[in-house]
PQR file with spaces between the fields and no chain letter, atoms N, CA, C, O and H, PARSE charges and radii, in Angstrom:
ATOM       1  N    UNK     1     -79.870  -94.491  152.456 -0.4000 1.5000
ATOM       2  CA   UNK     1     -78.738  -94.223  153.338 -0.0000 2.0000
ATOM       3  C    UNK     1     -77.638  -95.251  153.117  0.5500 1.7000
ATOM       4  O    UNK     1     -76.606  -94.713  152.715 -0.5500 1.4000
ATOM       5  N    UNK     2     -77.546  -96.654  153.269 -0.4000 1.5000
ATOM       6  CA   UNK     2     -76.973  -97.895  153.042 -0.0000 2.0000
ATOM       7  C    UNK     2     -76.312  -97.553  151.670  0.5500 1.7000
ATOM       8  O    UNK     2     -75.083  -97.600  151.650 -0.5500 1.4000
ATOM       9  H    UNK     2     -78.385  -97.091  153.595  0.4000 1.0000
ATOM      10  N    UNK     3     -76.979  -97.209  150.498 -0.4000 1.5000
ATOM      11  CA   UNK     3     -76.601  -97.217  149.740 -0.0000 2.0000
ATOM      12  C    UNK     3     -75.296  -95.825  148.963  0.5500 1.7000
ATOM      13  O    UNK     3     -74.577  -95.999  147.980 -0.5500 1.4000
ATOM      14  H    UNK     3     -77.979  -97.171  150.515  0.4000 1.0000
ATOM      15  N    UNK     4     -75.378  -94.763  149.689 -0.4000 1.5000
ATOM      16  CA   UNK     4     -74.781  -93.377  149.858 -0.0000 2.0000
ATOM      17  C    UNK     4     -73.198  -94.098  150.124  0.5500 1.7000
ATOM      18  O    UNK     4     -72.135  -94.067  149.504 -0.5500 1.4000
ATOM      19  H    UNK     4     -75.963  -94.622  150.488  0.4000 1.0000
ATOM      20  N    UNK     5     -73.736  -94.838  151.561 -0.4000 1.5000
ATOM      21  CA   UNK     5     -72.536  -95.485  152.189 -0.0000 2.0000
ATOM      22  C    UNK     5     -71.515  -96.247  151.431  0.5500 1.7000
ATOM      23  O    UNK     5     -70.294  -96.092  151.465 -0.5500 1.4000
ATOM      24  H    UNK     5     -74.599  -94.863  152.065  0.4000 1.0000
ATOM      25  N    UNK     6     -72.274  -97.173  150.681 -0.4000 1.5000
ATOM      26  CA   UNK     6     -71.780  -98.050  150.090 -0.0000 2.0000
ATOM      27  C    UNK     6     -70.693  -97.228  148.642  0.5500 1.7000
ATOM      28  O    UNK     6     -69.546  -97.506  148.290 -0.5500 1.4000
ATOM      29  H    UNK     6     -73.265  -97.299  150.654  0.4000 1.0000
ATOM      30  N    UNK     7     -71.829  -96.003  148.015 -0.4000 1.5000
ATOM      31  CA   UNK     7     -70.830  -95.135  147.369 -0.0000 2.0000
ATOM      32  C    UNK     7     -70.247  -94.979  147.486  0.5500 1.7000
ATOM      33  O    UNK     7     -69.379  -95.392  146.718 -0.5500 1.4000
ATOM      34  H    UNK     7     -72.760  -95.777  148.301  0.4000 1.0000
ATOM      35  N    UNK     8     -69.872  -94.115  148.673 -0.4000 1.5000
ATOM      36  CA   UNK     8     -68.956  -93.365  149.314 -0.0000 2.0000
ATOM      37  C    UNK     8     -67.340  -94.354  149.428  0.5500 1.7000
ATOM      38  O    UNK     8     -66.217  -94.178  148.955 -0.5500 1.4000
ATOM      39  H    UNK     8     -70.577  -93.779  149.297  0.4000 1.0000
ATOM      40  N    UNK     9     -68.069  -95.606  150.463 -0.4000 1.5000
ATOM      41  CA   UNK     9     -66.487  -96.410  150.241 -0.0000 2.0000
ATOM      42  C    UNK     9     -65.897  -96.913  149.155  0.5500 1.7000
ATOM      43  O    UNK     9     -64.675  -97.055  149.133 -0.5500 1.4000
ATOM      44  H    UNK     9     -68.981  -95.749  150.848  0.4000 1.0000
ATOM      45  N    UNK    10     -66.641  -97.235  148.159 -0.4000 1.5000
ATOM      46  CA   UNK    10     -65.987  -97.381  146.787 -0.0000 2.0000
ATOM      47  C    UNK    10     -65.778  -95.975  145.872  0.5500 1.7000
ATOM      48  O    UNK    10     -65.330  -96.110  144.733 -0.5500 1.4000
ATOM      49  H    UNK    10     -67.634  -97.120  148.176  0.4000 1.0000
ATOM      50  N    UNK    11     -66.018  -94.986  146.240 -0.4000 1.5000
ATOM      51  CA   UNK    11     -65.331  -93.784  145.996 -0.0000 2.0000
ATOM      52  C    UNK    11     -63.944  -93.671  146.654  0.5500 1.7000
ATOM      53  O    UNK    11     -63.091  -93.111  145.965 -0.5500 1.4000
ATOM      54  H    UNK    11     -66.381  -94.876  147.165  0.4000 1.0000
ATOM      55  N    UNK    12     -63.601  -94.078  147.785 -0.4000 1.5000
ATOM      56  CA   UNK    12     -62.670  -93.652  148.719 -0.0000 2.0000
ATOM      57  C    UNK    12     -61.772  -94.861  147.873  0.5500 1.7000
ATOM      58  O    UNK    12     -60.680  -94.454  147.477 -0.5500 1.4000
ATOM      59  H    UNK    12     -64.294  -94.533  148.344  0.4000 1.0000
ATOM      60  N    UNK    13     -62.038  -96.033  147.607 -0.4000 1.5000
ATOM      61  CA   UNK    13     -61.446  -97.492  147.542 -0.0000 2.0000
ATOM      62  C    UNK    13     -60.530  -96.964  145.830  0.5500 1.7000
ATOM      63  O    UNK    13     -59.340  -96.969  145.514 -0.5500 1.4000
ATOM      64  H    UNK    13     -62.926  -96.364  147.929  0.4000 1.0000
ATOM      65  N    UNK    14     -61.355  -96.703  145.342 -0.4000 1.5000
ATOM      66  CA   UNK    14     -60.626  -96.335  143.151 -0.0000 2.0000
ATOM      67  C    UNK    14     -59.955  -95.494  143.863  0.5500 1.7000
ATOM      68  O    UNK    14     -58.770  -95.821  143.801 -0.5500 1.4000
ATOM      69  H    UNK    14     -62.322  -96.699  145.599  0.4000 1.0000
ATOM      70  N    UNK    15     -60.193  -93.973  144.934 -0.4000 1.5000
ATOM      71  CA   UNK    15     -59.181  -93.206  144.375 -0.0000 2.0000
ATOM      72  C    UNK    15     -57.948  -93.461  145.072  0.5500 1.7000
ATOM      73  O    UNK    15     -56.970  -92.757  144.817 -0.5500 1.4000
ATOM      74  H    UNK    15     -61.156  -93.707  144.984  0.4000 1.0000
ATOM      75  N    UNK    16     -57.890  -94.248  145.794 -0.4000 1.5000
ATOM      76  CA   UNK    16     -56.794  -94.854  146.964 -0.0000 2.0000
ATOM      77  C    UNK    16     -56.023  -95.441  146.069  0.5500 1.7000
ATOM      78  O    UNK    16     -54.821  -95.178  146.026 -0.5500 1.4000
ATOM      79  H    UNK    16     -58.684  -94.819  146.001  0.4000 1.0000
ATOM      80  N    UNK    17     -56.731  -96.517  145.037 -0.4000 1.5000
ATOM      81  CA   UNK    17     -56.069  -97.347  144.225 -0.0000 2.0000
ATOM      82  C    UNK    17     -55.384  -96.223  142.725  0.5500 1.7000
ATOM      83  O    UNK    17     -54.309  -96.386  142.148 -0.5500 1.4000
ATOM      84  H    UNK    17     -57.707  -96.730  145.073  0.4000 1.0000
ATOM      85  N    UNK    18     -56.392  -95.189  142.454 -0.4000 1.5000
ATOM      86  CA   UNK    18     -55.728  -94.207  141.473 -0.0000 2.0000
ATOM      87  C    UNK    18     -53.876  -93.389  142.494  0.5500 1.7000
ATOM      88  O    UNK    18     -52.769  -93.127  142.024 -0.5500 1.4000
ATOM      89  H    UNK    18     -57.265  -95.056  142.923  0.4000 1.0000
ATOM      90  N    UNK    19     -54.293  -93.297  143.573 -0.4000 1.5000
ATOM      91  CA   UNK    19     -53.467  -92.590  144.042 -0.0000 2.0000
ATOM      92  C    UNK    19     -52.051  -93.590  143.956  0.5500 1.7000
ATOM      93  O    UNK    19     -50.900  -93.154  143.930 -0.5500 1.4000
ATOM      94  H    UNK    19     -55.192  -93.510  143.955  0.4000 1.0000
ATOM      95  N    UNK    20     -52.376  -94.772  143.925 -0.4000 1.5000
ATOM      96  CA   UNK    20     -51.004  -95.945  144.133 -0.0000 2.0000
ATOM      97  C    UNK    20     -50.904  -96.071  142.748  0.5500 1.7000
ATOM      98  O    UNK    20     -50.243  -96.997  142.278 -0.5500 1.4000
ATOM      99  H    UNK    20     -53.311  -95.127  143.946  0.4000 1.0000
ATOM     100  N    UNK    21     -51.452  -95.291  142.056 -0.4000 1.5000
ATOM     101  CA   UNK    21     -50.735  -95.979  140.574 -0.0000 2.0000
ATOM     102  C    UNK    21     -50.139  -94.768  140.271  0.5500 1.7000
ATOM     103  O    UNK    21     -49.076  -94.821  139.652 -0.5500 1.4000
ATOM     104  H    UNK    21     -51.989  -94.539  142.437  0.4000 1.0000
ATOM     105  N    UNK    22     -50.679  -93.480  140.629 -0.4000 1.5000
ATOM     106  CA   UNK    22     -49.719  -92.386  140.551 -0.0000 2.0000
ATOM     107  C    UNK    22     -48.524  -92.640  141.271  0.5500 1.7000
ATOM     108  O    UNK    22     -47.604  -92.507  140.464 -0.5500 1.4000
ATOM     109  H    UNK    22     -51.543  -93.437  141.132  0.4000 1.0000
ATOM     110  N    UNK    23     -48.156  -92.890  142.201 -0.4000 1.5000
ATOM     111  CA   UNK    23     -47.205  -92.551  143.164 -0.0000 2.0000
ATOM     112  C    UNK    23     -46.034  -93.660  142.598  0.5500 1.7000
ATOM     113  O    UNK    23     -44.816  -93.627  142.770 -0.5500 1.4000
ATOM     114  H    UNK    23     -48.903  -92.999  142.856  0.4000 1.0000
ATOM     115  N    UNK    24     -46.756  -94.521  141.955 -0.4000 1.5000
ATOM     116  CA   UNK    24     -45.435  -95.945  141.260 -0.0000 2.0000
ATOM     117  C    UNK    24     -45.049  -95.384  139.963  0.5500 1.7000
ATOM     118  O    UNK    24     -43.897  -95.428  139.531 -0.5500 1.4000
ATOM     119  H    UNK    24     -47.746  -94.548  141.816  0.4000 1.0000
ATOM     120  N    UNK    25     -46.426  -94.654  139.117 -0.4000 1.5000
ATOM     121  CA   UNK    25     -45.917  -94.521  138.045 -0.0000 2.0000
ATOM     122  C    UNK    25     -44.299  -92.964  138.201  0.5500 1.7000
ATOM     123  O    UNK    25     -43.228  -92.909  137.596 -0.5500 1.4000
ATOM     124  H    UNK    25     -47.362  -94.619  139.467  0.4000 1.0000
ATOM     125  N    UNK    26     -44.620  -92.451  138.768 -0.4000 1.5000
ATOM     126  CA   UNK    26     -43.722  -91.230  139.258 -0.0000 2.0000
ATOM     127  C    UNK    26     -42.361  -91.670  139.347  0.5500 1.7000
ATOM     128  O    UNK    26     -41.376  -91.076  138.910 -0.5500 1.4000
ATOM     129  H    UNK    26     -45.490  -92.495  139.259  0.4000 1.0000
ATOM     130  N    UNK    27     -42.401  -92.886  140.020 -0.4000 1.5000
ATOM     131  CA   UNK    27     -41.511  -93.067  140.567 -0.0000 2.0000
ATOM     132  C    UNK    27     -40.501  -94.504  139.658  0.5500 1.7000
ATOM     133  O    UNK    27     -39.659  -95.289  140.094 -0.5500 1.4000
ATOM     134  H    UNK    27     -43.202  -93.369  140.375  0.4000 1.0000
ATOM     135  N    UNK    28     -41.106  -94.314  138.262 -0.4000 1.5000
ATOM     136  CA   UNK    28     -40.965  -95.263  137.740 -0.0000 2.0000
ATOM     137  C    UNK    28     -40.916  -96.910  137.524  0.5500 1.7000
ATOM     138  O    UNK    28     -40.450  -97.666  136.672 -0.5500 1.4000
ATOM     139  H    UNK    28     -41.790  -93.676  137.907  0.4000 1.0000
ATOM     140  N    UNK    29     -41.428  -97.005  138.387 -0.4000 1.5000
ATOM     141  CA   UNK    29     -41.999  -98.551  138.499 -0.0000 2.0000
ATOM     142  C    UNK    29     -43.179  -98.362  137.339  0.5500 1.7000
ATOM     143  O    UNK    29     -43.684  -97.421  136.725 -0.5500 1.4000
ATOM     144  H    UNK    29     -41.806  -96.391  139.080  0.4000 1.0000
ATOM     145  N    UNK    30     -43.347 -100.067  137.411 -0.4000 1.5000
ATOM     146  CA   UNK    30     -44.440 -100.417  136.996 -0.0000 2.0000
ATOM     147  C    UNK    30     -45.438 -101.127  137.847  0.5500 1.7000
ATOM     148  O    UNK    30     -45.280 -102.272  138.271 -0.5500 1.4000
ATOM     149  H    UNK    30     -42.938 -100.831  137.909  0.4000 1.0000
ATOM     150  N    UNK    31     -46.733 -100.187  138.124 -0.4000 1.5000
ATOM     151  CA   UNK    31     -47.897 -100.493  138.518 -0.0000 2.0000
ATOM     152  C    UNK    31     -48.647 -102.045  137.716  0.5500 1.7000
ATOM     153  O    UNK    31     -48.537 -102.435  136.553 -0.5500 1.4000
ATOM     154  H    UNK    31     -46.861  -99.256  137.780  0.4000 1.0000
ATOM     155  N    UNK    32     -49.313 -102.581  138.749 -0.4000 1.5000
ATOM     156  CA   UNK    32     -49.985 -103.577  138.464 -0.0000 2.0000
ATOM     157  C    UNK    32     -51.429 -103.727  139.193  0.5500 1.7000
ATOM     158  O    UNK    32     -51.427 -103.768  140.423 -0.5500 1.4000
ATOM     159  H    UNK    32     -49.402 -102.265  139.693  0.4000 1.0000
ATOM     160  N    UNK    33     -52.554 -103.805  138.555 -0.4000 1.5000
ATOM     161  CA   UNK    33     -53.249 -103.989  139.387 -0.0000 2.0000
ATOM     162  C    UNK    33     -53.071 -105.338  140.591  0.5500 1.7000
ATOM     163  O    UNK    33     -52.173 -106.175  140.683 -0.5500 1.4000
ATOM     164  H    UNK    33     -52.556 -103.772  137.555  0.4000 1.0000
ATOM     165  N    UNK    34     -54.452 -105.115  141.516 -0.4000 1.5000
ATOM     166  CA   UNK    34     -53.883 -106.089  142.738 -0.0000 2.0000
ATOM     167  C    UNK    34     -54.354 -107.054  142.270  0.5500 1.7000
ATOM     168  O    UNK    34     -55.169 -106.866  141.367 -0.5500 1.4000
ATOM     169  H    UNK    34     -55.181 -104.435  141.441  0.4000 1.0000
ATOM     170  N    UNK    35     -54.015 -108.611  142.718 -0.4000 1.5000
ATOM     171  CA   UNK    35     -54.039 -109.437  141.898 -0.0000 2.0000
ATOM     172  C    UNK    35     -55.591 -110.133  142.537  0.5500 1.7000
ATOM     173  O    UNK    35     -55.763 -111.235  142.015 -0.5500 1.4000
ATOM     174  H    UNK    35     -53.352 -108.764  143.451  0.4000 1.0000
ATOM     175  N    UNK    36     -56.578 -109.815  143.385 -0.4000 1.5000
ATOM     176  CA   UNK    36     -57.915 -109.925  143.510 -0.0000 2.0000
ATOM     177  C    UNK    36     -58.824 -109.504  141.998  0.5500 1.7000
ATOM     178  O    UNK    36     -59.618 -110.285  141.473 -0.5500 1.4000
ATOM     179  H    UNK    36     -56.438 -108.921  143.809  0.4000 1.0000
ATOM     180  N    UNK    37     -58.568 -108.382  141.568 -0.4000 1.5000
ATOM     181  CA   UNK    37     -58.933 -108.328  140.101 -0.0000 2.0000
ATOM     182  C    UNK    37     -58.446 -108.599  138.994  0.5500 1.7000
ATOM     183  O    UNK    37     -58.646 -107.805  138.074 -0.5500 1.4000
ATOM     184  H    UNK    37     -57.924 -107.748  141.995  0.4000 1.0000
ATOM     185  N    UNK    38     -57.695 -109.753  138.772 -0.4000 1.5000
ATOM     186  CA   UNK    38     -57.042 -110.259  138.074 -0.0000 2.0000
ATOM     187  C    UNK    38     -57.612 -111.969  138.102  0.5500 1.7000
ATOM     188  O    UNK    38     -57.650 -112.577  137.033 -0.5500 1.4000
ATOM     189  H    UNK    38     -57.533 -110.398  139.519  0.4000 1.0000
ATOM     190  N    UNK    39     -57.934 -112.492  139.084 -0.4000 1.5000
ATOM     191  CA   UNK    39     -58.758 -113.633  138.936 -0.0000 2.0000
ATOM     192  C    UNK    39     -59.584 -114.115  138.174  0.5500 1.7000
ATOM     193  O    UNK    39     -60.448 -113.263  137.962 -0.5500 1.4000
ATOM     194  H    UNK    39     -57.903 -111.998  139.953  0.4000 1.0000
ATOM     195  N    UNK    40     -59.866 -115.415  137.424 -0.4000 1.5000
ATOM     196  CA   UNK    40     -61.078 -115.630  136.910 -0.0000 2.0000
ATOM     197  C    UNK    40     -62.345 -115.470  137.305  0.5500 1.7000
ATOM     198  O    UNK    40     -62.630 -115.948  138.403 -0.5500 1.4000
ATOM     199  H    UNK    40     -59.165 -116.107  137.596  0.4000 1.0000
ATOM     200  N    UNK    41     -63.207 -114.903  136.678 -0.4000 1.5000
ATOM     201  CA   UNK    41     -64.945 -114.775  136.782 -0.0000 2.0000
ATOM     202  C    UNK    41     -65.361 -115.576  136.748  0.5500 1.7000
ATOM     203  O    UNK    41     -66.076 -115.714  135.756 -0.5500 1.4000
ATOM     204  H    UNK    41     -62.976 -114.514  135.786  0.4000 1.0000
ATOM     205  N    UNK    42     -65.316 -116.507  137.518 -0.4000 1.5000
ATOM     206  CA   UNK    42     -66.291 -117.822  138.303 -0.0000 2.0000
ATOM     207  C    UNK    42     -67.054 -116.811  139.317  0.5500 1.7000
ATOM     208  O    UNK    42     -66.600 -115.731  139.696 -0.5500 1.4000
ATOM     209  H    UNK    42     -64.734 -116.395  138.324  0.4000 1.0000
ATOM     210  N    UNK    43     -68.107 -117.288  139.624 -0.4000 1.5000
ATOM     211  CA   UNK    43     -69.053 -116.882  140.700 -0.0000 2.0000
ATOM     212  C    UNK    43     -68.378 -116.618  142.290  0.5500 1.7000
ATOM     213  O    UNK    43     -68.190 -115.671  143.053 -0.5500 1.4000
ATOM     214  H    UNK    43     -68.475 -118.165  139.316  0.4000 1.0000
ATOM     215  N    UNK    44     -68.131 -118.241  142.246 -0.4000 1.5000
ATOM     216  CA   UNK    44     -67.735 -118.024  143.792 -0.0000 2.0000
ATOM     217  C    UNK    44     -66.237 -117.085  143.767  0.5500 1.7000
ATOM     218  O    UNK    44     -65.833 -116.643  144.842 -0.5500 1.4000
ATOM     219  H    UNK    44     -68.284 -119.011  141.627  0.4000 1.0000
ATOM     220  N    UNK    45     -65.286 -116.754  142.219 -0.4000 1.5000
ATOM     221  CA   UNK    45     -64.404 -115.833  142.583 -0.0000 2.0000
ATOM     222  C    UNK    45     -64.964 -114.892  142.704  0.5500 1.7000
ATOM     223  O    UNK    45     -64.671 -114.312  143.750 -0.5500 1.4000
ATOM     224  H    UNK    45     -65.615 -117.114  141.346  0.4000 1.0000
ATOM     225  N    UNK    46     -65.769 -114.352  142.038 -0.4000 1.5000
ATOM     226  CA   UNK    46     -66.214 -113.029  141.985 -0.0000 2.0000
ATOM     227  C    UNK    46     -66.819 -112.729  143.613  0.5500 1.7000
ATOM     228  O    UNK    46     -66.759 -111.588  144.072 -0.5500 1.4000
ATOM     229  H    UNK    46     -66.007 -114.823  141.188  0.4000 1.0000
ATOM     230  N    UNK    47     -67.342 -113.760  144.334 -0.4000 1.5000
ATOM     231  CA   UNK    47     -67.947 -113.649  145.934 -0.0000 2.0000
ATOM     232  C    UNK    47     -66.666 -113.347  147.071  0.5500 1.7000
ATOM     233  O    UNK    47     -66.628 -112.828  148.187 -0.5500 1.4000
ATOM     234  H    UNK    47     -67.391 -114.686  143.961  0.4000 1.0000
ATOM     235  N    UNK    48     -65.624 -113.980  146.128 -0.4000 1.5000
ATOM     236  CA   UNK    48     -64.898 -114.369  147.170 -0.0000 2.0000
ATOM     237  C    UNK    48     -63.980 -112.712  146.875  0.5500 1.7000
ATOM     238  O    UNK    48     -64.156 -111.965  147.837 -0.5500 1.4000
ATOM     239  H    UNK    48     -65.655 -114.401  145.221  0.4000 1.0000
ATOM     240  N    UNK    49     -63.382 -112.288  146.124 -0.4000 1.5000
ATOM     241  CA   UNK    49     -63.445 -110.875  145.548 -0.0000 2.0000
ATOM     242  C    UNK    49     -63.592 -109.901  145.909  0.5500 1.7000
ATOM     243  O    UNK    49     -62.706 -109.052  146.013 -0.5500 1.4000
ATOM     244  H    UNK    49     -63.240 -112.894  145.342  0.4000 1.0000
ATOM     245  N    UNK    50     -65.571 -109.672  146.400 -0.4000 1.5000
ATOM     246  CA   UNK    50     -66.007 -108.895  146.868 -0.0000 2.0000
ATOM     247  C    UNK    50     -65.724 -108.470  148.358  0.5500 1.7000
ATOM     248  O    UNK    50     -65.411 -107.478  149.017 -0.5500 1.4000
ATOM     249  H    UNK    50     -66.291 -110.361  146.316  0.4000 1.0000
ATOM     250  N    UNK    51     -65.994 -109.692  148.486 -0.4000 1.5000
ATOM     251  CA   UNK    51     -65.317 -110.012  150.043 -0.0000 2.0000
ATOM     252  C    UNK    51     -64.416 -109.064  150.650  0.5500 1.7000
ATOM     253  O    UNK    51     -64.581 -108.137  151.443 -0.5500 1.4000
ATOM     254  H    UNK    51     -66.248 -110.498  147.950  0.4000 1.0000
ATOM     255  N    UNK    52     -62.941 -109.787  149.770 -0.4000 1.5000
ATOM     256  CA   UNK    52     -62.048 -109.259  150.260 -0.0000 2.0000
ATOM     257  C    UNK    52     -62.017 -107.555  150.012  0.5500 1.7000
ATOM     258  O    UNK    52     -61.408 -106.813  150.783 -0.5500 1.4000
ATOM     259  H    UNK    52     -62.807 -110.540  149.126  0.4000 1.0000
ATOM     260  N    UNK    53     -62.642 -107.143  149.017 -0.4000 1.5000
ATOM     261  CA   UNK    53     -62.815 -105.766  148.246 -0.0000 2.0000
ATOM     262  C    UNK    53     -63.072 -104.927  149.613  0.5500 1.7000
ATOM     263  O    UNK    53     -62.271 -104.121  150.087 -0.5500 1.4000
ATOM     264  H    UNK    53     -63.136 -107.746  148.391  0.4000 1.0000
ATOM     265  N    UNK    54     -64.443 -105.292  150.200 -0.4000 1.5000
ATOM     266  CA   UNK    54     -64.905 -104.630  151.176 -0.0000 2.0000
ATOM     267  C    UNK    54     -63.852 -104.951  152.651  0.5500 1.7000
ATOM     268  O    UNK    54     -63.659 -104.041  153.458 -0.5500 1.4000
ATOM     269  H    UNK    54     -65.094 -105.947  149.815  0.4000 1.0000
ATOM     270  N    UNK    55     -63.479 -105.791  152.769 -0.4000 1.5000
ATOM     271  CA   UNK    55     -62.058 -105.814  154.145 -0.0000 2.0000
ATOM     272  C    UNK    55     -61.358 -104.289  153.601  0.5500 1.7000
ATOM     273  O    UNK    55     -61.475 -103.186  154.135 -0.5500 1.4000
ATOM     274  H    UNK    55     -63.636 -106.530  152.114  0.4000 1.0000
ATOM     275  N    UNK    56     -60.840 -104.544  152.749 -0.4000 1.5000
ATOM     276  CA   UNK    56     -59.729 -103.483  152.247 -0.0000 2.0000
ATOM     277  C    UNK    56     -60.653 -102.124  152.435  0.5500 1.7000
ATOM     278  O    UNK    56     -60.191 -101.312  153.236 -0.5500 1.4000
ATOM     279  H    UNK    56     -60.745 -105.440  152.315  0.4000 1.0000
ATOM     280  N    UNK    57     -61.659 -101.843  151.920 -0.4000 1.5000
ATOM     281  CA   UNK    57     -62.415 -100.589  152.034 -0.0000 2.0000
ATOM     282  C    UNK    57     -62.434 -100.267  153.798  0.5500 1.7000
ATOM     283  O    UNK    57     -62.104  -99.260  154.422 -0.5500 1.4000
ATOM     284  H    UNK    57     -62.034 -102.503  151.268  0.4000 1.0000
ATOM     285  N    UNK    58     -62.909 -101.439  154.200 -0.4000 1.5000
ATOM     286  CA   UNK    58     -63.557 -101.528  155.678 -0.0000 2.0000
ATOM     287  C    UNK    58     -61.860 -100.742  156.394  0.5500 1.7000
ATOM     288  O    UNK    58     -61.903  -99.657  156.972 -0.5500 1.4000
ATOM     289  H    UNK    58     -63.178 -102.258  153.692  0.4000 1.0000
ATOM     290  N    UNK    59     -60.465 -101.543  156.201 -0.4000 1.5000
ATOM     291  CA   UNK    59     -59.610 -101.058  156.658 -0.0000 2.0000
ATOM     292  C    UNK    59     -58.701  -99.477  156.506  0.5500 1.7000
ATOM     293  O    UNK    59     -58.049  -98.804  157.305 -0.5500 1.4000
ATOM     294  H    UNK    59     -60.430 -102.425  155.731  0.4000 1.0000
ATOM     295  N    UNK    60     -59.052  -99.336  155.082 -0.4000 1.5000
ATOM     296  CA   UNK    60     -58.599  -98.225  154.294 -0.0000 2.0000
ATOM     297  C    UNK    60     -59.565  -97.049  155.231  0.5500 1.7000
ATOM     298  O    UNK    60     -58.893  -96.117  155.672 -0.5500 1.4000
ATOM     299  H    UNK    60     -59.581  -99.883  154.434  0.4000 1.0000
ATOM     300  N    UNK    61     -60.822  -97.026  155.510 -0.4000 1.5000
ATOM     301  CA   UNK    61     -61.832  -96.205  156.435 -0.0000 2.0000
ATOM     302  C    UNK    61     -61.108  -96.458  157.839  0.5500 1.7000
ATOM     303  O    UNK    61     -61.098  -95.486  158.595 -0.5500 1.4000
ATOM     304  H    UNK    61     -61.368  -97.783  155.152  0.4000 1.0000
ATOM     305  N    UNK    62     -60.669  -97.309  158.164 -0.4000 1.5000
ATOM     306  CA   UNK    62     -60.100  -97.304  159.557 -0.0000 2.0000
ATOM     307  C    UNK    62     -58.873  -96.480  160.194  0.5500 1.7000
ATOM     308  O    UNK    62     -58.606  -96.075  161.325 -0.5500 1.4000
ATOM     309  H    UNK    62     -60.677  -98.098  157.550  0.4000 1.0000
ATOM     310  N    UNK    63     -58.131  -96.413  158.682 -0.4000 1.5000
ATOM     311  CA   UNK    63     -56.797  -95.290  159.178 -0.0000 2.0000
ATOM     312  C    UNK    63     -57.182  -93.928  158.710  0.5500 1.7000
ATOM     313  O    UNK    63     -56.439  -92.970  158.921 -0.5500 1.4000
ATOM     314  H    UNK    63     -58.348  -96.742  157.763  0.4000 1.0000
C-alpha cells in the first residue's frame, strides 16, 4: 500500500514538472530544471533533496 502511494506521488510530481516545461517551452522561454536537481551528489545533498522533493509532492497533492 505505502509503496502504490509513494508511486503515485512521484507520478503526479514528473508530470507536473513535464507539464512546466511544456507550458515555457510554448511560450518560448527557456526551461530549466529546478535547481534541487542540479546540486552535487554528496549524500547528505542527495537527503537533503529528497526532502525537499517530497514537501513539493506533499504540497502539489494539497491543491
Amino acid at each position: 500500500m505505502k509503496n502504490s502511494v509513494q508511486k503515485r506521488k512521484i507520478t503526479q510530481f514528473n508530470a507536473s514538472r513535464g507539464a512546466e516545461r511544456e507550458i515555457a517551452l510554448k511560450k518560448g522561454d527557456i526551461w530549466t530544471r529546478p535547481t534541487t536537481c542540479m546540486e552535487l551528489k554528496t549524500r547528505y545533498e542527495r537527503n537533503r533533496q529528497k526532502k525537499e522533493t517530497r514537501r513539493m509532492v506533499l504540497k502539489y497533492e494539497e491543491v
